[in-house]
C-alpha positions in Angstrom: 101.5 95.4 75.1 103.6 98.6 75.2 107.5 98.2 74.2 109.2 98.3 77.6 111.6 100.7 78.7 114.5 98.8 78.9 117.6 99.4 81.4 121.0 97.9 79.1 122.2 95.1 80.4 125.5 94.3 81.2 127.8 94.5 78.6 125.3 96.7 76.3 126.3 99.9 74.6 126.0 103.1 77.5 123.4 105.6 76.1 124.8 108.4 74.8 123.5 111.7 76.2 120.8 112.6 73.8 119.3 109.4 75.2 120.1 110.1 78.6 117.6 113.2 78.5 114.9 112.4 76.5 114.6 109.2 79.2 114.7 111.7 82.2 111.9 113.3 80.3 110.2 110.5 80.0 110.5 109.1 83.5 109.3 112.8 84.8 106.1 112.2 82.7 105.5 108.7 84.0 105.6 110.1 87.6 101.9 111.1 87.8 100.5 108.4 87.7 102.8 106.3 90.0 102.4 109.4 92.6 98.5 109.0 92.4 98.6 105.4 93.3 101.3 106.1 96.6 97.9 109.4 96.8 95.1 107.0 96.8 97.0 104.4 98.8 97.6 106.8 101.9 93.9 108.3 101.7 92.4 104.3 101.4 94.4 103.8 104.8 93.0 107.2 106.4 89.5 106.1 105.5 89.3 102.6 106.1 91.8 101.7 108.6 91.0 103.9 111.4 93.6 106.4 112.9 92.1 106.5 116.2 92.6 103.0 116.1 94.3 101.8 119.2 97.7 100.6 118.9 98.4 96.7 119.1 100.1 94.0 121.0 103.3 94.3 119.0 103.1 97.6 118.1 102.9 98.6 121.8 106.3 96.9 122.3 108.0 98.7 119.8 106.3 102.2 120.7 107.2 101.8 124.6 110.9 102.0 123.6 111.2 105.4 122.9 107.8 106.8 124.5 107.8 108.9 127.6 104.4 107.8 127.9 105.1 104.3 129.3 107.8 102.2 130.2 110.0 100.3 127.9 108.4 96.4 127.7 110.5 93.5 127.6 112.2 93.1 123.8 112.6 89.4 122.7 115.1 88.1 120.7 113.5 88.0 117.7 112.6 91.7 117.5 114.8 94.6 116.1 114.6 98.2 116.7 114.3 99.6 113.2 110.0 100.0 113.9 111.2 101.6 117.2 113.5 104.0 115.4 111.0 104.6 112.7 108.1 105.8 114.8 110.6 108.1 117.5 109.9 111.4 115.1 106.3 111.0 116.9 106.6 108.9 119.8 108.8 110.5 121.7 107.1 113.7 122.1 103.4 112.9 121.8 101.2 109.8 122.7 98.5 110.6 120.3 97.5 107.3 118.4 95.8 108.9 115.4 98.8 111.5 115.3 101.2 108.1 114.8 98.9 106.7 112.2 98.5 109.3 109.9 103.0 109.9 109.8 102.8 106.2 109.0 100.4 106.6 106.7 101.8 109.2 104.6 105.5 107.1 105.6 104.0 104.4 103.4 102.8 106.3 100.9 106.0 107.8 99.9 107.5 104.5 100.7 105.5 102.9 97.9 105.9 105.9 95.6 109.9 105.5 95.7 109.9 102.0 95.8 108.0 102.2 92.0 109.8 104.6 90.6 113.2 102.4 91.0 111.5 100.4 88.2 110.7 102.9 85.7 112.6 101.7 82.1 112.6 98.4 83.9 108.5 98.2 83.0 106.4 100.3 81.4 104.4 103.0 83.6 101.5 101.2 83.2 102.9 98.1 84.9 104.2 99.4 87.8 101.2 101.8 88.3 99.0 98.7 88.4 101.0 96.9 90.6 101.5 99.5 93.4 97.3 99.2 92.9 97.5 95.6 93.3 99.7 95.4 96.1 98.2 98.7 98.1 94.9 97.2 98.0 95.5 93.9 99.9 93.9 94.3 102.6 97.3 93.2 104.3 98.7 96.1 103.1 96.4 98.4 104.4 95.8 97.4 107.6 100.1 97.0 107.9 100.8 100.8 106.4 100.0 102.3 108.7 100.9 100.5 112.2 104.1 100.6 113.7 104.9 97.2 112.3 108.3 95.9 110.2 106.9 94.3 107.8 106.1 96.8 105.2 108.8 98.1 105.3 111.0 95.0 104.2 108.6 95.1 101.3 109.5 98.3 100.5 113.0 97.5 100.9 112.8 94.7 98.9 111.6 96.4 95.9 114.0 99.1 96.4 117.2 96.6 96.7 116.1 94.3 94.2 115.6 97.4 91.3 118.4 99.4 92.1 120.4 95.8 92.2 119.2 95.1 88.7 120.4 98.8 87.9 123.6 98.6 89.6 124.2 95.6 87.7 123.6 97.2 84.2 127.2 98.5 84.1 128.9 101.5 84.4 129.0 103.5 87.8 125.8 104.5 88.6 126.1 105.9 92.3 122.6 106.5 93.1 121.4 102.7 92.3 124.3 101.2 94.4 123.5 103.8 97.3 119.8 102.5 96.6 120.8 99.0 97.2 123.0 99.7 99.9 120.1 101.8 102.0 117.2 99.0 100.9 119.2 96.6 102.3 119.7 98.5 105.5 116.2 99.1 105.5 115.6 95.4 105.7 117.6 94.3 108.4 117.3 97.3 110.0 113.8 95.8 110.3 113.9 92.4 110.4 117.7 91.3 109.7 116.1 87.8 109.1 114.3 88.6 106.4 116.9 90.7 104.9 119.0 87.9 104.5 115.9 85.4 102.7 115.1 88.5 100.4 118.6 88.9 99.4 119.8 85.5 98.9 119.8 85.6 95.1 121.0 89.0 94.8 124.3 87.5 97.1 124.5 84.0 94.9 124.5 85.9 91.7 126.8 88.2 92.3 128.9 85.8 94.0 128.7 82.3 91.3 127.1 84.1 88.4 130.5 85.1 86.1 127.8 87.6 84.4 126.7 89.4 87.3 129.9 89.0 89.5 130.3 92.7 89.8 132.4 93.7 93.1 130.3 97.4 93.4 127.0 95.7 93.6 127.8 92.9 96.0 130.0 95.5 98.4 127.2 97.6 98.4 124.7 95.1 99.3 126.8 93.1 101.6 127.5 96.7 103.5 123.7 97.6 103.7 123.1 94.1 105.4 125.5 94.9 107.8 124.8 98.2 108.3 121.1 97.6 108.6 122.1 94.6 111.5 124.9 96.3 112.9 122.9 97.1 116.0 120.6 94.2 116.5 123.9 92.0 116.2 126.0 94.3 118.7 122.7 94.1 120.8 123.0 90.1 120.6 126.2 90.3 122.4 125.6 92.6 125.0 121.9 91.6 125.9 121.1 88.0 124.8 124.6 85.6 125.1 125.5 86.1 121.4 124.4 86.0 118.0 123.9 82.2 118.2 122.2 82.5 121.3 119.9 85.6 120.1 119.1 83.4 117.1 118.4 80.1 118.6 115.8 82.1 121.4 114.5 83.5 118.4 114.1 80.3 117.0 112.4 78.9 120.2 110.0 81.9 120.3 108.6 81.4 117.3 107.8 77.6 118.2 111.2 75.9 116.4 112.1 77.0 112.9 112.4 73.8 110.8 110.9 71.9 108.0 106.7 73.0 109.3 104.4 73.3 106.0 102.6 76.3 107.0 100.9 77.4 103.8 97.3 75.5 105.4 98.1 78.3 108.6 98.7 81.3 106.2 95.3 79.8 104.2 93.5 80.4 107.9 94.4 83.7 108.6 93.8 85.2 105.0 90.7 85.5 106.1 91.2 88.5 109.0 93.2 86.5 111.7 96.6 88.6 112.3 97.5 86.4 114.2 97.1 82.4 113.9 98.7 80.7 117.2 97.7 78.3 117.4 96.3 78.1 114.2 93.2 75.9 114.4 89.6 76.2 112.8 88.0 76.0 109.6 89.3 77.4 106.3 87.7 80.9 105.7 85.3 81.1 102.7 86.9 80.3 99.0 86.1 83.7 97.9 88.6 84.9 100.2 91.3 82.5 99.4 90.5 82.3 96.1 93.2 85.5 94.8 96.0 83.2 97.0 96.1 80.5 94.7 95.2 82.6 91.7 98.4 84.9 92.2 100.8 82.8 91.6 99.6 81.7 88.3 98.9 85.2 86.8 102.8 85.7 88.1 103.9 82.6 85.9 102.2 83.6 82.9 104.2 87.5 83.9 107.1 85.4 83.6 106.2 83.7 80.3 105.1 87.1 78.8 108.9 88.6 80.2 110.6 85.7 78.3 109.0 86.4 75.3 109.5 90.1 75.4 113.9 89.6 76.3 113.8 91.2 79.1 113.6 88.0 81.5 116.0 89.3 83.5 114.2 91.4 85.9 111.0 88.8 86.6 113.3 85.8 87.5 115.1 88.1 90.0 111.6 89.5 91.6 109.9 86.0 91.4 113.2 84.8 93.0 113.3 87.2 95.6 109.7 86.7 96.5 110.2 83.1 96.4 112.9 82.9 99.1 110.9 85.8 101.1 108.2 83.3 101.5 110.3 80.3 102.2 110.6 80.9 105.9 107.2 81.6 106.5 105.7 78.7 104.4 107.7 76.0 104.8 110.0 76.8 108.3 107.2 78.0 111.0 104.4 76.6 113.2 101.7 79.8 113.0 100.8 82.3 110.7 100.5 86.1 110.2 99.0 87.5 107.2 101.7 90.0 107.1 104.6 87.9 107.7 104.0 87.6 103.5 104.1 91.4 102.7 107.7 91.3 100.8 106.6 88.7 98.7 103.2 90.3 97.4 105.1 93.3 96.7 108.0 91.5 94.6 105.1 89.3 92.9 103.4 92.0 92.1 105.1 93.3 89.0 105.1 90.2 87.4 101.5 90.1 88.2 100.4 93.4 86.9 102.6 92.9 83.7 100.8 89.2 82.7 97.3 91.6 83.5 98.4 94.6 81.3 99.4 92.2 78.4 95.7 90.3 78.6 94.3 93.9 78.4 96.4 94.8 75.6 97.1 92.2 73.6 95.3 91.9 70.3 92.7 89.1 70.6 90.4 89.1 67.9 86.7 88.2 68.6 88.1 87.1 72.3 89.6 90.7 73.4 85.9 91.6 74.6 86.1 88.3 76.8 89.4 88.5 78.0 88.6 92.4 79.1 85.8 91.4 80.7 86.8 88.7 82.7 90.1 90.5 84.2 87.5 93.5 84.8 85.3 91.1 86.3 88.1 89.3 88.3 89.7 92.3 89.7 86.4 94.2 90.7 85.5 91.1 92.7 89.3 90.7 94.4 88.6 94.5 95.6 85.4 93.6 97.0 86.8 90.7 99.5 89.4 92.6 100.0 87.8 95.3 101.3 85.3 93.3 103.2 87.9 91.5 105.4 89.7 94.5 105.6 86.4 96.1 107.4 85.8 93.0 109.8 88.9 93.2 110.9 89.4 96.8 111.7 85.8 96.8 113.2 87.4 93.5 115.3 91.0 94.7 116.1 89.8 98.5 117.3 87.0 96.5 119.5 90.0 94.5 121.0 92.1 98.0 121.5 89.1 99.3 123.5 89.0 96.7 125.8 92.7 97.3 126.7 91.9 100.6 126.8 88.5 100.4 129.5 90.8 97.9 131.5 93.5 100.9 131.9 91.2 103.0 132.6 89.7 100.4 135.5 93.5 99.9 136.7 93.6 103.9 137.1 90.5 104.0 139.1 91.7 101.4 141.3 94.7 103.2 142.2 96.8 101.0 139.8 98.8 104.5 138.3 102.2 105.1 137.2 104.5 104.7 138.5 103.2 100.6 138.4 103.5 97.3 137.0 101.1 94.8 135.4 102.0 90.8 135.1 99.3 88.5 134.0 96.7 88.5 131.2 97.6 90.8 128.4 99.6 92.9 130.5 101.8 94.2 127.8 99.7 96.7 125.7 97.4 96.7 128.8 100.1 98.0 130.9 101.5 100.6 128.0 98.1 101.5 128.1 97.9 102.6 131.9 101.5 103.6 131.5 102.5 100.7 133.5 105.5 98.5 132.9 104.4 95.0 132.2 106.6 91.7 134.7 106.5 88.1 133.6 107.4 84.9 135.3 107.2 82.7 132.0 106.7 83.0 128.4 108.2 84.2 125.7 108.6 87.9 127.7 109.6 86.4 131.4 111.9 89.4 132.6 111.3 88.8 136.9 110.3 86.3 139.2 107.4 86.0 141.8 109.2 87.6 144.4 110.4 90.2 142.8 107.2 91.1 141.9 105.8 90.4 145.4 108.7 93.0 146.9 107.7 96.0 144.1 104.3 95.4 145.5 105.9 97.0 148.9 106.8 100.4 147.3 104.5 100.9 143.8 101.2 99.4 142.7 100.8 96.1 141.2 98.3 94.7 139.8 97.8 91.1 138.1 95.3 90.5 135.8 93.6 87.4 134.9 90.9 86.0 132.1 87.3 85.4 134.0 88.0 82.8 136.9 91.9 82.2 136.4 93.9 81.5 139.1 96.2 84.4 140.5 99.7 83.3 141.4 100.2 82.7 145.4 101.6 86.5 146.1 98.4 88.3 144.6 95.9 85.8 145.8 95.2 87.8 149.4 95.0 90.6 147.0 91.9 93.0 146.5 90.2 90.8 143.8 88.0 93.1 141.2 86.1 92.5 138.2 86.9 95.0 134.7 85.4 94.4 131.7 86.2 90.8 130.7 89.0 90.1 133.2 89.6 90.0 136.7 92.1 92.2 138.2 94.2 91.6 142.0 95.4 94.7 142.9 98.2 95.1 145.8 97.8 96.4 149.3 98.4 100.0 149.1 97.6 101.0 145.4 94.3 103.0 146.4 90.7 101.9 146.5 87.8 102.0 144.7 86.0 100.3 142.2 85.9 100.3 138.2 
């Protein structure tokens, strides 16, 4: 295996400037090839996930905040408005899907690009090269890179906190890797402010019990970012939810109780397409698709093994660390499963990954080198393929379930059901940023009116309420124009206009 580049560690002599340049030369050099992965990773997500695919549940929630095309939906507790924020550029002067998806996709691209490059003389090129590969084509990651999603993006943050941490740490004053931990970790929470916290919770018990890496720069910057990055969501907490105890403990209850909940048999179930398992019931998916799960944290191991042995340990423990207490939350603390609730730790595992792969390629072998070639060649070839055969069932599957949203807005529309209006019922959130409605609920996680006040818009804008085949309206829409759309039934209110879908 190639000699890494190393960063000093603390303590270690400070390169003189002879060194200083011919490592900027280097790092220019090593670039290219981390620049054609972020390449080949945006183009893979043009031509296999869709752009005209319509957006989702979620995603509509976070899009309707700052779109003109529909009215804001109802925020829960546990959501923050970084996504919201991220996708505005677009948003909030077009309402062109495919326009959204390709500025995401290019958005992740560089994302992935930067977030690599923090490691160069932390790896060698050829590490981090395959594990941007590794990480950009799981099919996670590509059907997540370019939706208006958060987490991504606390990957990418991840990455970029934990390298420029390591960096920061390495002595001297290096300004950029301190403002690099400082924006990462704003990133993070400025996504998900939970996750920041689980990411970062080695960084914060180093530098605060670890005499070697209690370094006041590094910590102040990180602690900063956090708070930065949650300043908002946490000011939000106050004005809009009862507190910040009271934000988290909602959030808590949305997401079915955090506490002690072995969810790794959940996250097992939806490897296999489902993004999202709630209730997460069924049979297993096939063992050629869960087969890389188990085999990843192995290949990271024998990364770290590899990293002993070469002295520079340092940098795996922190990323295998990191990933570890990423995944914490949403292995052991939760009651369902989302494939890309796991995103930050793929992307922190993956550098110990690709370095235990590049050092089976490398490594002198004797008479076995042939065999060991072959059977990574053999190994990865075949992880592409399921990968890229879940990844096209469930695009096929998610843009089918778009276009029914779509043809049941289009049905509300014909109906007379047109903006300004509101949906309640079945799927009426993305079904109602669909029609350009706003979307009422009496229960639930997104309950934000009551039954009368719903009955008394009905007497000056259209309402509609939509229901799965044979459900039960409530009692104000049940003297209500009953119609059938598609696979739901719609009750539309006096007044809203006639006709039929």
């Amino acid at each position: 295996m190639a000699k890494t580049q190393n960063v000093p560690l603390i303590g270690a002599r400070r390169p003189r400037p002879s060194d200083r340049t011919a490592r900027a030369a280097r790092r220019r050099s090593d670039l290219g090839p981390l620049a054609l992965v972020a390449v080949g990773f945006v183009l893979a997500q043009l031509l296999l996930v869709h752009p005209w695919m319509g957006l989702g549940w979620d995603e509509t929630v976070y899009v309707s905040q700052v779109s003109p095309h529909a009215p804001a939906a109802f925020f829960s507790a546990p959501r923050a408005r970084g996504v919201s924020l991220l996708v505005a550029p677009v948003t909030s002067w077009s309402s062109s899907t495919t326009l959204l998806r390709v500025y995401l996709s290019v958005l992740s691209g560089l994302g992935l690009f930067v977030a690599l490059r923090v490691w160069l003389g932390l790896f060698p090129v050829r590490v981090l090269a395959l594990a941007g590969a590794v990480f950009a084509t799981l099919w996670v990651t590509l059907f997540y890179g370019p939706q208006a999603m958060p987490n991504y993006w606390v990957a990418i943050g991840a990455l970029v906190c934990v390298g420029c941490f390591l960096r920061a740490q390495a002595g001297g004053r290096d300004r950029a890797a301190l403002w690099g931990t400082g924006l990462a970790a704003a990133l993070m929470a400025w996504m998900r402010p939970p996750d920041a916290v689980w990411v970062t919770l080695p960084l914060l018990f180093l530098a605060v019990a670890v005499p070697r890496w209690r370094r006041a720069r590094p910590l102040l910057a990180l602690v900063a970012g956090l708070l930065a990055g949650a300043a908002e969501w946490i000011v939000e907490a106050y004005v809009s939810y009862g507190g910040l105890g009271q934000r988290l403990s909602d959030g808590s209850r949305i997401q079915g109780g955090l506490g002690w909940n072995i969810a790794i048999g959940d996250q097992m179930r939806s490897l296999g397409g489902r993004v999202l398992c709630r209730p997460c019931t069924g049979s297993m998916p096939n063992p050629t698709v869960m087969v890389w799960w188990f085999v990843l944290p192995l290949i990271a191991v024998l990364g770290l093994v590899i990293a002993v042995r070469a002295r520079r340990r340092a940098p795996t423990l922190l990323l295998l660390a990191c990933a570890t207490t990423a995944g914490i939350p949403y292995l052991f603390m939760i009651g369902y499963a989302a494939p890309r609730f796991l995103l930050p730790l793929y992307a922190l595992v993956a550098i110990p990954v690709a370095d235990a792969l590049v050092h089976l390629l490398t490594v002198p072998a004797g008479r076995w080198r042939p065999v060991i070639v072959t059977l990574v060649a053999v190994g990865l070839a075949g992880h592409l393929a399921v990968q890229f055969a879940v990844l096209e069932a469930t695009v096929r599957r998610t843009t089918a379930g778009h276009h029914g949203w779509a043809v049941t807005a289009a049905a509300l529309h014909r109906l007379g059901v047109r903006p300004p209006c509101a949906l309640s019922g079945h799927e009426s959130v993305p079904i109602a940023f669909y029609a350009g409605c706003s979307s009422v609920a009496t229960g639930g996680h997104n309950a934000n009116a009551t039954d009368a006040s719903i009955a008394r818009s009905a007497l000056r804008m259209p309402v509609a309420v939509i229901t799965s085949p044979g459900g039960e309206p409530p009692a104000y829409a049940r003297a209500w124009a009953a119609h059938h759309a598609g696979d739901v039934d719609i009750y539309v209110s006096p007044g809203a206009g006639s006709g039929t879908p």
